[in-house]
OpenMM code with the backbone's topology and positions (N, CA, C; nanometers):
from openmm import Vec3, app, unit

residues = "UNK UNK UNK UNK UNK UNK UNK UNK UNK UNK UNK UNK UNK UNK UNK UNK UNK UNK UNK UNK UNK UNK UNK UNK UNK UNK UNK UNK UNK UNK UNK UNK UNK UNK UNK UNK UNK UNK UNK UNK UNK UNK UNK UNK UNK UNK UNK UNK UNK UNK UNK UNK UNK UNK UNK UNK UNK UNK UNK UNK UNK UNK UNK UNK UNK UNK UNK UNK UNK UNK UNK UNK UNK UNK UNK UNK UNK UNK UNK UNK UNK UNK UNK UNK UNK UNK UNK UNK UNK UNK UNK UNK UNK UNK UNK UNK UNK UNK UNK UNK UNK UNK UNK UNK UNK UNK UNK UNK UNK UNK UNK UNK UNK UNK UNK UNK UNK UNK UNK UNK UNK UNK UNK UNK UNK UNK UNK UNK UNK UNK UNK UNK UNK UNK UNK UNK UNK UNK UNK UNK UNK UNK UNK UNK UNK UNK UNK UNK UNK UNK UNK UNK UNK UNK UNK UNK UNK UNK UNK UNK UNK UNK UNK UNK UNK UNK UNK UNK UNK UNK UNK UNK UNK UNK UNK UNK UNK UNK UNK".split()
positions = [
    Vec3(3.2790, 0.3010, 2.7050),
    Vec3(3.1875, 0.2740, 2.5948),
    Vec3(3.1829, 0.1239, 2.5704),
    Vec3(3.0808, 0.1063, 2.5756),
    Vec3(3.0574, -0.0925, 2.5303),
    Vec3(3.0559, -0.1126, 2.3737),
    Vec3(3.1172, -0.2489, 2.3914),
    Vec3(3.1620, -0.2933, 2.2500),
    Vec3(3.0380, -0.2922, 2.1340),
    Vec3(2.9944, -0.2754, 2.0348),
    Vec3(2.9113, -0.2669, 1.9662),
    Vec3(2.8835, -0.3716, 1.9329),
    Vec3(2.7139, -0.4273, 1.8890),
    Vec3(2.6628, -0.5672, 1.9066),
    Vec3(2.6662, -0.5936, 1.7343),
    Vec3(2.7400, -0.6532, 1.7093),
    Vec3(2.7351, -0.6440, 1.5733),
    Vec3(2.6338, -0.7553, 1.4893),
    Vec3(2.6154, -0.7441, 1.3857),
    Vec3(2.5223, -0.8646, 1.3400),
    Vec3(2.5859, -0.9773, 1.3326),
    Vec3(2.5882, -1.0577, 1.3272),
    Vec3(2.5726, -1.2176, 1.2699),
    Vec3(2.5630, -1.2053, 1.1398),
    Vec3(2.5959, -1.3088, 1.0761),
    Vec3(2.5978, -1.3971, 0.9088),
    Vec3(2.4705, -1.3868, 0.8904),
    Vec3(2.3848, -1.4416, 0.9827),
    Vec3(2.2484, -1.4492, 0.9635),
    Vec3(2.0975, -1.3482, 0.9548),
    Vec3(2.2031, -1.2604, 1.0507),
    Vec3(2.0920, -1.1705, 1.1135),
    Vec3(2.1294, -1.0448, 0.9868),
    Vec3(2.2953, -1.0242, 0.9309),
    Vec3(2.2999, -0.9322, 0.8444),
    Vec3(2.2323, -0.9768, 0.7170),
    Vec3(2.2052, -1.1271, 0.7093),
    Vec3(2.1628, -1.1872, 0.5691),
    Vec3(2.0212, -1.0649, 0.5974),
    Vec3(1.9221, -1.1121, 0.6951),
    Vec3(1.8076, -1.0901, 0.6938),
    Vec3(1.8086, -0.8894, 0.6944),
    Vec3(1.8681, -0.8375, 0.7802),
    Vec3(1.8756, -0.7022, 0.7669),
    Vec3(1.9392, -0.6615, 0.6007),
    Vec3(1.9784, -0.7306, 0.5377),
    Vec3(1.9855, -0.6704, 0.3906),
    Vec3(1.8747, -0.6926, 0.3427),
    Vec3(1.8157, -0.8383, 0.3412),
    Vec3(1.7049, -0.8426, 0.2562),
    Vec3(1.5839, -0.7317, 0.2643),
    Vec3(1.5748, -0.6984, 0.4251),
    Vec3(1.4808, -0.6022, 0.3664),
    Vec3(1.4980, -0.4674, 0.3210),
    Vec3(1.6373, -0.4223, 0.3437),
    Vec3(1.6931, -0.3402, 0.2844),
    Vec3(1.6490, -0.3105, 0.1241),
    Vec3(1.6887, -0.4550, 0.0679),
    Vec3(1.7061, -0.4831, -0.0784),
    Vec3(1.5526, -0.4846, -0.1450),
    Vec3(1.4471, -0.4891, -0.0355),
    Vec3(1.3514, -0.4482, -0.1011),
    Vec3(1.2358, -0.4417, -0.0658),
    Vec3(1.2893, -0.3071, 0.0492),
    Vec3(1.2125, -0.2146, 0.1011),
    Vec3(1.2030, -0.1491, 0.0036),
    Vec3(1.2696, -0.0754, -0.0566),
    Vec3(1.2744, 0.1020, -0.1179),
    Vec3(1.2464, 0.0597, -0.2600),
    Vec3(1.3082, -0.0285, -0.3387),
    Vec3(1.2223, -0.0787, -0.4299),
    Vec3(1.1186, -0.1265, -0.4898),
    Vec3(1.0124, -0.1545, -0.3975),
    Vec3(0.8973, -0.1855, -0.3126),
    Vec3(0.8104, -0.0618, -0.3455),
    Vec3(0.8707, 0.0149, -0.2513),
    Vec3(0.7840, 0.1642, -0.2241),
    Vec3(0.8211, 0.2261, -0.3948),
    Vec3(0.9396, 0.2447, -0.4720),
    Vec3(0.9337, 0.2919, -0.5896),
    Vec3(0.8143, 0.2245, -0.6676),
    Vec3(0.8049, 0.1122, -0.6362),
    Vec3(0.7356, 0.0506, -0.8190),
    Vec3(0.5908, 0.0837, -0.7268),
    Vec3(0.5603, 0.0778, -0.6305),
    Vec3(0.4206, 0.0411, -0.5729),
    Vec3(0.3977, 0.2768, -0.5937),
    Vec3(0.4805, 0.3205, -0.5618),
    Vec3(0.4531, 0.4465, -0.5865),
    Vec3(0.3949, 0.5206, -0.7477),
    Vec3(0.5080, 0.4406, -0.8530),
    Vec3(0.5400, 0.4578, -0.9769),
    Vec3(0.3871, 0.4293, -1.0024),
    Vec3(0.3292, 0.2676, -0.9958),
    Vec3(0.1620, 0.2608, -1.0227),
    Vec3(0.1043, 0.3411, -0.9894),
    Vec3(0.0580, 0.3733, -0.8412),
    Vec3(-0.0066, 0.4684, -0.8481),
    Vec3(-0.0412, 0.5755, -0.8930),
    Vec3(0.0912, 0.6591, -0.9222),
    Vec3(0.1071, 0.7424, -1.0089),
    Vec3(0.0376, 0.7496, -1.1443),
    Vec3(0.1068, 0.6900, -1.2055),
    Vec3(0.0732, 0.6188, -1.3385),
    Vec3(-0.1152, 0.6328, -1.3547),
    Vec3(-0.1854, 0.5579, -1.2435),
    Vec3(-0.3255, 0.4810, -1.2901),
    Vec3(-0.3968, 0.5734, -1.1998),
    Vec3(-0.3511, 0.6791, -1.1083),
    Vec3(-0.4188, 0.7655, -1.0335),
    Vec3(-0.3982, 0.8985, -0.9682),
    Vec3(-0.2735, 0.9024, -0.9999),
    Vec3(-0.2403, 1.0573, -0.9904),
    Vec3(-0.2425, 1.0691, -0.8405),
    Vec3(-0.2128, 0.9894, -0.7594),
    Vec3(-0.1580, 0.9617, -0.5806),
    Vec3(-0.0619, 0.8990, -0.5948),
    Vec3(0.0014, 0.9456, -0.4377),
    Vec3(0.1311, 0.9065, -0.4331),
    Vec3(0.1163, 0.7924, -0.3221),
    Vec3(0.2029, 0.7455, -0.2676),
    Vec3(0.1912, 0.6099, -0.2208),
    Vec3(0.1309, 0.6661, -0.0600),
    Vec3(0.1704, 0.8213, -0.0125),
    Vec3(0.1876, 0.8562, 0.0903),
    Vec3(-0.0160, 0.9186, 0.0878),
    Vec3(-0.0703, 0.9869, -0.0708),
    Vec3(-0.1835, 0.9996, -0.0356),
    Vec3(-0.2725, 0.8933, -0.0368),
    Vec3(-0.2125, 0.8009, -0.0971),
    Vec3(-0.3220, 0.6518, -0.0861),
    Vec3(-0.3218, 0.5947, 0.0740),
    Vec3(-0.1977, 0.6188, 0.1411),
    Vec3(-0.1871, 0.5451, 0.2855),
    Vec3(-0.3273, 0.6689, 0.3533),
    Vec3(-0.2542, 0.7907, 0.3220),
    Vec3(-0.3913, 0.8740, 0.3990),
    Vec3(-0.5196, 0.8165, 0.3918),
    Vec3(-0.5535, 0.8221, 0.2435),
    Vec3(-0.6985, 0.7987, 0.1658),
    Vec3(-0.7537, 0.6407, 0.2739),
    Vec3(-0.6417, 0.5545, 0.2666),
    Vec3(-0.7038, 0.4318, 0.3206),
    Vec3(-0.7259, 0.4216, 0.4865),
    Vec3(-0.6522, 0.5147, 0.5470),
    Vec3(-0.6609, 0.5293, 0.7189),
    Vec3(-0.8332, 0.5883, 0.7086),
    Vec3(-0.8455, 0.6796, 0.6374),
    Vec3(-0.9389, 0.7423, 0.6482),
    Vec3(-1.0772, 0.7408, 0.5737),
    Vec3(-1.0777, 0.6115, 0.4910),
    Vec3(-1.1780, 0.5579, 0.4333),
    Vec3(-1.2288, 0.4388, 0.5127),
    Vec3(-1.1228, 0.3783, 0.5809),
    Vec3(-1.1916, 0.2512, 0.6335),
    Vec3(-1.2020, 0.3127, 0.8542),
    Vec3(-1.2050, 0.4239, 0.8280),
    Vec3(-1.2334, 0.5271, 0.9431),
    Vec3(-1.4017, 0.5009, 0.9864),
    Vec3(-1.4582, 0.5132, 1.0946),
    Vec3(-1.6158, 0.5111, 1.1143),
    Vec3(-1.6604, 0.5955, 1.0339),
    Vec3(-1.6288, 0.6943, 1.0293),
    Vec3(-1.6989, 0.8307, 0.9776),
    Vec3(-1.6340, 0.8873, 0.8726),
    Vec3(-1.4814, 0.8087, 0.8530),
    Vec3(-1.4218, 0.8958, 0.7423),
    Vec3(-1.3876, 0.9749, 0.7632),
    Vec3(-1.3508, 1.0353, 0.9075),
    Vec3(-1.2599, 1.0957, 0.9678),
    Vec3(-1.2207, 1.0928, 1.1037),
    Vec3(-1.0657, 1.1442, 1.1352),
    Vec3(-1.0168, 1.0576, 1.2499),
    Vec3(-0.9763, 1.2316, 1.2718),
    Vec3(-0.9108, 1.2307, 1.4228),
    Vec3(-0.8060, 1.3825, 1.4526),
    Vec3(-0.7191, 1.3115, 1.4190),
    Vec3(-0.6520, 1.4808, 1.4190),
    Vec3(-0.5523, 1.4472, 1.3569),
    Vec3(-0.4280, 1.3777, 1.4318),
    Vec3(-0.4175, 1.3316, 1.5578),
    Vec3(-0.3265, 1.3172, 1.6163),
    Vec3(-0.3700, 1.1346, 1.5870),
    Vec3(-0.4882, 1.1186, 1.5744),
    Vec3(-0.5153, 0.9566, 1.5317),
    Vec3(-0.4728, 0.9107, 1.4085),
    Vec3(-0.4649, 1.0272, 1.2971),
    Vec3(-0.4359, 0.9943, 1.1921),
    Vec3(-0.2581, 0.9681, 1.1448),
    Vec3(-0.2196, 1.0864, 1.2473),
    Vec3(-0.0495, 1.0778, 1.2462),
    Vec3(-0.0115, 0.9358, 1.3317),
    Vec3(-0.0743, 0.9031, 1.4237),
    Vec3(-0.0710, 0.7387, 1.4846),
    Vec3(-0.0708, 0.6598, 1.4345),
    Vec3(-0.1403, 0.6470, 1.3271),
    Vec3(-0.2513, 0.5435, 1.2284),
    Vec3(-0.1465, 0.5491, 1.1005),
    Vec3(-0.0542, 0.6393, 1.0920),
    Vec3(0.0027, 0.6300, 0.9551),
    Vec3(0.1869, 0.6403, 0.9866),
    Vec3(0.2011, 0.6762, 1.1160),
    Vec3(0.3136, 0.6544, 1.1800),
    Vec3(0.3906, 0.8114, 1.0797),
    Vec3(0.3148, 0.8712, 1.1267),
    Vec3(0.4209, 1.0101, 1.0659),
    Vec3(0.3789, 1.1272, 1.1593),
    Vec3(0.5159, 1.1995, 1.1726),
    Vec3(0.5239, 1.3383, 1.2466),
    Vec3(0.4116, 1.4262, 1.2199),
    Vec3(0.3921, 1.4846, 1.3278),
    Vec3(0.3001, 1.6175, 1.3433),
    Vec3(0.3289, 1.7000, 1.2130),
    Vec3(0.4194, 1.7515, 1.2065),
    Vec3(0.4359, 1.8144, 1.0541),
    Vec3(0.4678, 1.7869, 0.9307),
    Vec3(0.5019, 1.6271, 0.9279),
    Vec3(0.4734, 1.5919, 0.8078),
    Vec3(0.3331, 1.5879, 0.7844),
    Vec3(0.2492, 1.5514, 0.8490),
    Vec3(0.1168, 1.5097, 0.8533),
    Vec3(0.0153, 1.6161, 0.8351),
    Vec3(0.0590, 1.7716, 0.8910),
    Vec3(-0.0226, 1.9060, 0.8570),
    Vec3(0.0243, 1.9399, 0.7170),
    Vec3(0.1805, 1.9625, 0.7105),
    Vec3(0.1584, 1.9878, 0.5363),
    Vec3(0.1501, 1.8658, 0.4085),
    Vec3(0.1289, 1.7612, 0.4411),
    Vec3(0.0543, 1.6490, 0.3532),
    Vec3(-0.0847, 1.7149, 0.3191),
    Vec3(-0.1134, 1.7283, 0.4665),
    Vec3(-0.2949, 1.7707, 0.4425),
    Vec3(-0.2800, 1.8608, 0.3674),
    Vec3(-0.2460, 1.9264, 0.3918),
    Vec3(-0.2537, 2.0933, 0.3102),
    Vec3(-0.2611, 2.0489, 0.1755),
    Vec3(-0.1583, 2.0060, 0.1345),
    Vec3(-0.1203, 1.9547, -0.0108),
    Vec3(-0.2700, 1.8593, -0.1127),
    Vec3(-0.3352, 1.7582, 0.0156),
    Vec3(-0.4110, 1.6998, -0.0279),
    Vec3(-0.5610, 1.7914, -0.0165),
    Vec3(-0.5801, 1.8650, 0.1100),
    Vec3(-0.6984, 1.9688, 0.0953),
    Vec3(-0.6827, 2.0224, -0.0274),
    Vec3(-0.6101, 2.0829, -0.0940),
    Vec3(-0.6073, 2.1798, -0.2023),
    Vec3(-0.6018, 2.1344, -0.3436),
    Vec3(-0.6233, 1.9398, -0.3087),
    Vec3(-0.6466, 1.8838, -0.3728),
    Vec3(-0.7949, 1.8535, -0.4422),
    Vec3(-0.8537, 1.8555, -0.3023),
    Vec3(-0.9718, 1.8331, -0.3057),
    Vec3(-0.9992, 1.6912, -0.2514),
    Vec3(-0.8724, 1.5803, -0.1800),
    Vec3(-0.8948, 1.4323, -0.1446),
    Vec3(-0.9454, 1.4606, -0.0125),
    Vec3(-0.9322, 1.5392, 0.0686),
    Vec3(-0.9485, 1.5652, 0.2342),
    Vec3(-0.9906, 1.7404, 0.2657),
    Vec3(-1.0389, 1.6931, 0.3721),
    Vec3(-1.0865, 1.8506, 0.4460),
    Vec3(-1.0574, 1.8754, 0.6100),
    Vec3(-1.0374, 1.9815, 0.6016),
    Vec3(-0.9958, 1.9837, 0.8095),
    Vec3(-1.1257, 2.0668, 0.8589),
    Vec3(-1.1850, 1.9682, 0.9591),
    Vec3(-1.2970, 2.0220, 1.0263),
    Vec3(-1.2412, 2.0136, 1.1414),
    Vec3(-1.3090, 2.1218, 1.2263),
    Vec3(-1.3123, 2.1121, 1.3746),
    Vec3(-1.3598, 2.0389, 1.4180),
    Vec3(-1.3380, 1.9809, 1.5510),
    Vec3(-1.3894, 1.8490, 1.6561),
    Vec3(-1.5179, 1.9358, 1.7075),
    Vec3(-1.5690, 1.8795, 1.7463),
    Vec3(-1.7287, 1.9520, 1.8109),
    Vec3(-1.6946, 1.9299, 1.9739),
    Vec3(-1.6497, 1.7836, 1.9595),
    Vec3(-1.6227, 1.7365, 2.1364),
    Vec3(-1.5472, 1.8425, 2.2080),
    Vec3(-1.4056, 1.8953, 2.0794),
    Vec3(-1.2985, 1.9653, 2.2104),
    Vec3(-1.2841, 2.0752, 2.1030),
    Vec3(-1.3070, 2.2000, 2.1195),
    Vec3(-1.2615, 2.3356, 2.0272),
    Vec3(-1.1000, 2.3345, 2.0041),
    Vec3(-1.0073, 2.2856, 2.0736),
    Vec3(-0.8636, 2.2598, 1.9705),
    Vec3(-0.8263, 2.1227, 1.9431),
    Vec3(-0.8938, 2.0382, 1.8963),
    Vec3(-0.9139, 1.9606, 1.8286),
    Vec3(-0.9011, 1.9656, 1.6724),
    Vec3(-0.8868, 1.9391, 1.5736),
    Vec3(-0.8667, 1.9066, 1.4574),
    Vec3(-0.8967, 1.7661, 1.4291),
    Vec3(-1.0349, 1.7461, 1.2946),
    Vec3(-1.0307, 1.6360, 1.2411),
    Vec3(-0.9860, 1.6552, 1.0751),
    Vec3(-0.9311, 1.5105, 1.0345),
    Vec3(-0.9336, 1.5200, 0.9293),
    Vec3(-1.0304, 1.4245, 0.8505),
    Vec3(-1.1200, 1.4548, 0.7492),
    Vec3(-1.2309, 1.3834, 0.7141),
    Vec3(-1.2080, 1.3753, 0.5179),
    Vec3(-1.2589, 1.2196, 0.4929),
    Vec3(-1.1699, 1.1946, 0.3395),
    Vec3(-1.3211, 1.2617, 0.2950),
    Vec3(-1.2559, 1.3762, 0.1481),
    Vec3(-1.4091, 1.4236, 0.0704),
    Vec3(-1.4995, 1.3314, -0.0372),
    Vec3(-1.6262, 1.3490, -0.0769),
    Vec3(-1.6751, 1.2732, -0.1940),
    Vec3(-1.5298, 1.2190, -0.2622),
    Vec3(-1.4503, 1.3454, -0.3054),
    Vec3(-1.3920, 1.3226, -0.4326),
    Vec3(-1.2625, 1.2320, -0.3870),
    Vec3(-1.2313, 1.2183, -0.3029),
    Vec3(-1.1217, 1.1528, -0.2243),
    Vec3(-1.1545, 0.9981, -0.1999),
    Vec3(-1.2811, 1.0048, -0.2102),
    Vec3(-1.3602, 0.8222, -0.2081),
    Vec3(-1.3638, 0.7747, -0.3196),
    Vec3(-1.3904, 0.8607, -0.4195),
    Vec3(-1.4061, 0.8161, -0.5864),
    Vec3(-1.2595, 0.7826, -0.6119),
    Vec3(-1.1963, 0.8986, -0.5631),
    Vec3(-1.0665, 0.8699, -0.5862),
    Vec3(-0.9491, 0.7339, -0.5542),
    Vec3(-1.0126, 0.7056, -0.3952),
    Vec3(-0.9593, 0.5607, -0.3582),
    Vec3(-1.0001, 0.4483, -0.4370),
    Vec3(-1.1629, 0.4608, -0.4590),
    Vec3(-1.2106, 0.3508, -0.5121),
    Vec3(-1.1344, 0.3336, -0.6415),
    Vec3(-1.1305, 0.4232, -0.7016),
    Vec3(-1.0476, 0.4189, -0.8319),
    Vec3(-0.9224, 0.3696, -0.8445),
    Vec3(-0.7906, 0.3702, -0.7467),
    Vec3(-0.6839, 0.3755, -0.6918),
    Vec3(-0.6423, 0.2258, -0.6819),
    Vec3(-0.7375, 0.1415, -0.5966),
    Vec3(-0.7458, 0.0155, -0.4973),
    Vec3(-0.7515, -0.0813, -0.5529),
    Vec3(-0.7707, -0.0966, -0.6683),
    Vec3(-0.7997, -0.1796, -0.7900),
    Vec3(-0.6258, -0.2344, -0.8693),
    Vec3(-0.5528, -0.1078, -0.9012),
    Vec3(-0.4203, -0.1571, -0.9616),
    Vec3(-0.3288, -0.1744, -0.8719),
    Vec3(-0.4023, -0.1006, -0.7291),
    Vec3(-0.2510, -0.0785, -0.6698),
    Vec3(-0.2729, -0.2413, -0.5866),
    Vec3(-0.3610, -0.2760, -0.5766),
    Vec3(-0.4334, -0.4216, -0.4568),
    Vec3(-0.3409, -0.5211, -0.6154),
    Vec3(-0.3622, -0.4919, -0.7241),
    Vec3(-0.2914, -0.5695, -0.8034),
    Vec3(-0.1476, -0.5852, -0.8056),
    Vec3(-0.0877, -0.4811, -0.8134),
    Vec3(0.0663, -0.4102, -0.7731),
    Vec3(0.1189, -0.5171, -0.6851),
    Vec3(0.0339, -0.4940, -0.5388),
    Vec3(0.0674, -0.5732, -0.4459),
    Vec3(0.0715, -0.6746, -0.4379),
    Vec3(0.0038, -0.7691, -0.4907),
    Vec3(0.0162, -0.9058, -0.5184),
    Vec3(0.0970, -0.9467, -0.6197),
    Vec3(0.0952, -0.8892, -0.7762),
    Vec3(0.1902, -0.9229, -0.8029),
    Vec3(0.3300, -0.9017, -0.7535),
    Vec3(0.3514, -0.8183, -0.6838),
    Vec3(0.5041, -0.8250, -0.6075),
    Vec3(0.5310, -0.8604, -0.5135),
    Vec3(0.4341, -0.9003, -0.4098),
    Vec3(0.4794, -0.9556, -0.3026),
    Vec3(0.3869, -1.0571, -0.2767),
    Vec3(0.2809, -1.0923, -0.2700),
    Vec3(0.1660, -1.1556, -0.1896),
    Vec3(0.1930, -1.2882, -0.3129),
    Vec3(0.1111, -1.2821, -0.4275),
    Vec3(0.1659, -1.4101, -0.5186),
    Vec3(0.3025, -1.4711, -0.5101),
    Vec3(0.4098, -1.4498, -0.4848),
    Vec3(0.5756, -1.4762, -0.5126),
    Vec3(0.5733, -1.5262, -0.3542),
    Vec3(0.5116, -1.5360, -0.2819),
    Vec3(0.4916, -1.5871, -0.1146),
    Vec3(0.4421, -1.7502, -0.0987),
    Vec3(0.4723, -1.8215, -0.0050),
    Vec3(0.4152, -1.9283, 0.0168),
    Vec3(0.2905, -1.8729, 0.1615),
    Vec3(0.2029, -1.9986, 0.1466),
    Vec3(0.1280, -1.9121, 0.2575),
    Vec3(0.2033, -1.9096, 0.3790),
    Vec3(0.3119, -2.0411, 0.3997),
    Vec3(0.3848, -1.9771, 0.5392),
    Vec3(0.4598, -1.8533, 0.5664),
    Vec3(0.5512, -1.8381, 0.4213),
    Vec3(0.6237, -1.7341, 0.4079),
    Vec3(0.5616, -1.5953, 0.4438),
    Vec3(0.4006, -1.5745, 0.3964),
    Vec3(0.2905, -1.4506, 0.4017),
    Vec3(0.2841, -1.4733, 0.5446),
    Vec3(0.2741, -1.6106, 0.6284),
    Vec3(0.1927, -1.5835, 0.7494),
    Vec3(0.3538, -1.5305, 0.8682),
    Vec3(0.4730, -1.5419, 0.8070),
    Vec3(0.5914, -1.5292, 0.8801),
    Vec3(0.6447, -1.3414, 0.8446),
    Vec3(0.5574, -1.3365, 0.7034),
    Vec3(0.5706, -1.1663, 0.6902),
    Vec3(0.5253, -1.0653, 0.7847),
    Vec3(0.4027, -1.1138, 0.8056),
    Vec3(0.2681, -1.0666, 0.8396),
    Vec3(0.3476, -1.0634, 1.0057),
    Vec3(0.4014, -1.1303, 1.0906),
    Vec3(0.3878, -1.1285, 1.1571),
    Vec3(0.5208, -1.0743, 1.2148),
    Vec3(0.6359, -1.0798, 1.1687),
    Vec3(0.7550, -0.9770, 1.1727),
    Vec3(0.6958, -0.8537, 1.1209),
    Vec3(0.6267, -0.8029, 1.0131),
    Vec3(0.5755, -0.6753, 1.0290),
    Vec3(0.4901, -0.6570, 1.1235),
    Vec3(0.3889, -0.7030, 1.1892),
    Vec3(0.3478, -0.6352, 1.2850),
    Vec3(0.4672, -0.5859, 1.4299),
    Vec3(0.5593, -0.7243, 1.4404),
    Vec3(0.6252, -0.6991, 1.5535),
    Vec3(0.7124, -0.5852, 1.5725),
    Vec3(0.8179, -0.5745, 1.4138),
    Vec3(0.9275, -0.4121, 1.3754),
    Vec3(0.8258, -0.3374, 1.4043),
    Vec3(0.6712, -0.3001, 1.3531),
    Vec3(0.5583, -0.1619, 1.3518),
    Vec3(0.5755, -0.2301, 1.4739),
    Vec3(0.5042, -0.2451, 1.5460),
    Vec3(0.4597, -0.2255, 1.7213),
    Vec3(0.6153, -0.1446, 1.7936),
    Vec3(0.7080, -0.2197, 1.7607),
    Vec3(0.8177, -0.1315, 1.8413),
    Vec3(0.8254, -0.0193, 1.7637),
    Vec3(0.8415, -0.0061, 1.6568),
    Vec3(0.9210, 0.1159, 1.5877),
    Vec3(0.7389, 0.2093, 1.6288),
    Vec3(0.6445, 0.2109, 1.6267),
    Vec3(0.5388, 0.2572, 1.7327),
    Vec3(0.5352, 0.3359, 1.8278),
    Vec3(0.5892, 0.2707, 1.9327),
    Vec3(0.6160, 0.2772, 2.0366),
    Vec3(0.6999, 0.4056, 2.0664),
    Vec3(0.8405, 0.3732, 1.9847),
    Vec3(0.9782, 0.4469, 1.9714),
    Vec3(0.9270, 0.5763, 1.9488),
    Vec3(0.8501, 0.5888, 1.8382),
    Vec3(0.8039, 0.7364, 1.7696),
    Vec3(0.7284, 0.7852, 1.8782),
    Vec3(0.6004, 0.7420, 1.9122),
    Vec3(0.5182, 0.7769, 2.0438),
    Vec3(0.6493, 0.8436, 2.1341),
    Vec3(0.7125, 0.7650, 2.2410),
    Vec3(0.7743, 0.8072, 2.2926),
    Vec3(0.8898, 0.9424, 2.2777),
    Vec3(0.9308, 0.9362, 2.1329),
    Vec3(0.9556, 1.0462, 2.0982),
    Vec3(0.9162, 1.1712, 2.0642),
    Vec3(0.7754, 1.1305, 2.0058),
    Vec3(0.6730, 1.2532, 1.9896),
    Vec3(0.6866, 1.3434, 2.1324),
    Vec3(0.6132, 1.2628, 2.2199),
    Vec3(0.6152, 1.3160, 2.3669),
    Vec3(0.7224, 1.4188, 2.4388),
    Vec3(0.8695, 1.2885, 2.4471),
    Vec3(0.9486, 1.3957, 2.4461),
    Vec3(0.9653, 1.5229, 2.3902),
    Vec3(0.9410, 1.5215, 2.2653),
    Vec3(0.9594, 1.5857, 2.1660),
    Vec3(0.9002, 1.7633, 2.2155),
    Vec3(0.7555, 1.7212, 2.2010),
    Vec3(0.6657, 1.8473, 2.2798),
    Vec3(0.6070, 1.8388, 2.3665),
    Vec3(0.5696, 1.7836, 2.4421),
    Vec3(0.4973, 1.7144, 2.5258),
    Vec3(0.3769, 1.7468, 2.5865),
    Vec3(0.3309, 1.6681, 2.4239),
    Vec3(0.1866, 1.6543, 2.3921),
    Vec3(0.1224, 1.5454, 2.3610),
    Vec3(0.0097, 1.4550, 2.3803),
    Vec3(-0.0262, 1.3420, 2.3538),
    Vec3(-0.0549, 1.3204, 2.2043),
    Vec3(-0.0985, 1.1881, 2.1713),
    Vec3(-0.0961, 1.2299, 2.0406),
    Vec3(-0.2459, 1.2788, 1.9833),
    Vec3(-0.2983, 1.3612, 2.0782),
    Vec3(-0.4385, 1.4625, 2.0382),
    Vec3(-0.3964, 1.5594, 2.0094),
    Vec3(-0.2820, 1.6134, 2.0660),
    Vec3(-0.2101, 1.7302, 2.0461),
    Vec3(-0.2526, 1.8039, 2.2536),
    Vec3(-0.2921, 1.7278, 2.2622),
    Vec3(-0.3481, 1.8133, 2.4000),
    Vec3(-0.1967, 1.7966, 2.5280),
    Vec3(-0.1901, 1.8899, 2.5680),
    Vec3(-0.0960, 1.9237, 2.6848),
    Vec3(-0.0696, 1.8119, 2.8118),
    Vec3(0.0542, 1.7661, 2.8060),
    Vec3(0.0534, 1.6152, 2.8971),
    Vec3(0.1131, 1.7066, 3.0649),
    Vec3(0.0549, 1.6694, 3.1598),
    Vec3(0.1400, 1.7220, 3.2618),
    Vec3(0.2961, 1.6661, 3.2750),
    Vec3(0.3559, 1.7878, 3.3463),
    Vec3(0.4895, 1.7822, 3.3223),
    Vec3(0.5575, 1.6876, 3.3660),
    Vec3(0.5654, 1.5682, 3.4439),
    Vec3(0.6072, 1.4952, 3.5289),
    Vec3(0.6145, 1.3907, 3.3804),
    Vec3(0.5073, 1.3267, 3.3748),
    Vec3(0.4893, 1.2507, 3.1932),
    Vec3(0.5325, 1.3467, 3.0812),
    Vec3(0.5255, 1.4301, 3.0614),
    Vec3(0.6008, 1.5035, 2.9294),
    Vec3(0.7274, 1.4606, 2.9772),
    Vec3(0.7914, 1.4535, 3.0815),
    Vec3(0.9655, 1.4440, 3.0683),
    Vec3(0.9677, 1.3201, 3.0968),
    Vec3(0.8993, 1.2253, 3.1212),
    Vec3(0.9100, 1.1012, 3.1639),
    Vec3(0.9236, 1.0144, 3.0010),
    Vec3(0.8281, 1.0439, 2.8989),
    Vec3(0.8557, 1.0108, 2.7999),
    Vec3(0.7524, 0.9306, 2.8048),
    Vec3(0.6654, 0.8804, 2.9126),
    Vec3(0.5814, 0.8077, 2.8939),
    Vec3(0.4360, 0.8080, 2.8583),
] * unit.nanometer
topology = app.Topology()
chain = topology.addChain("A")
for resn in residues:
    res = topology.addResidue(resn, chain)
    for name in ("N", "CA", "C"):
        topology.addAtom(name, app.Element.getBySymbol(name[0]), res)
């Protein structure tokens, strides 16, 4: 067994900080929403994949891509939000087992309504309290952690069932390959 790579002074400074406010982050930015719209932080991420969508709706295997969550977190979200009335599941026309998910009237009123305290939320907690280098050094370590941590999930999905992320059947050689 190889020795374990441990952090650095430096590197644990930076792995706490976002520790310290990640999850605090997601509480207060959740808590608003709540509060001014009756969504949770998880139906506003939906609402916004799928509002700024061509059509306002994606499949569902684009939408679990697009929001970086499991196949079944992502069917019973919907459920939760269909019966809401924010979203609806239509069939694909292109492929009969296909699944789209498409945001409703009331799910647009609903964002529009939403985007206003929470776009405020966000700035006051993170975006104002930033220098613009500091925003342009955020911006760009978050894209780099999302692209791998991406990747990781993809690859695991696959393994996982090995299915693309349409849900459609990968031949077997790539289903075990992981790729």
């Amino acid at each position: 067994m190889t020795e374990p790579r441990w952090l650095s002074p430096t590197e644990a400074r930076a792995w706490r900080a976002v520790r310290a406010f990640g999850t605090p982050l997601s509480a207060v930015l959740n808590r608003q929403l709540m509060s001014d719209s009756a969504l949770s932080t998880a139906d506003y991420e939906v609402l916004v994949v799928l509002s700024e969508s061509a059509d306002g709706a994606l499949r569902a295997g684009e939408l679990g891509r697009l929001t970086g969550w499991e196949k079944s977190r992502l069917s019973h979200h919907i459920k939760r939000m269909e019966a809401r009335g924010l979203v609806e599941r239509q069939d694909c026309v292109t492929d009969g087992r296909g699944l789209l998910v498409a945001i409703t009237d009331h799910g647009r009123r609903v964002i529009e309504g939403a985007a206003p305290g929470h776009v405020d939320a966000v700035r006051q907690y993170v975006i104002d309290g930033l220098t613009p280098a500091q925003l342009q050094v955020l911006a760009e370590v978050g894209e780099v952690v999302s692209a791998r941590l991406t990747a990781e999930n993809c690859r695991a999905a696959i393994a996982e069932t090995g299915l693309d992320q349409d849900g459609v059947a990968l031949p077997p050689v790539v289903a075990l390959s992981g790729v």
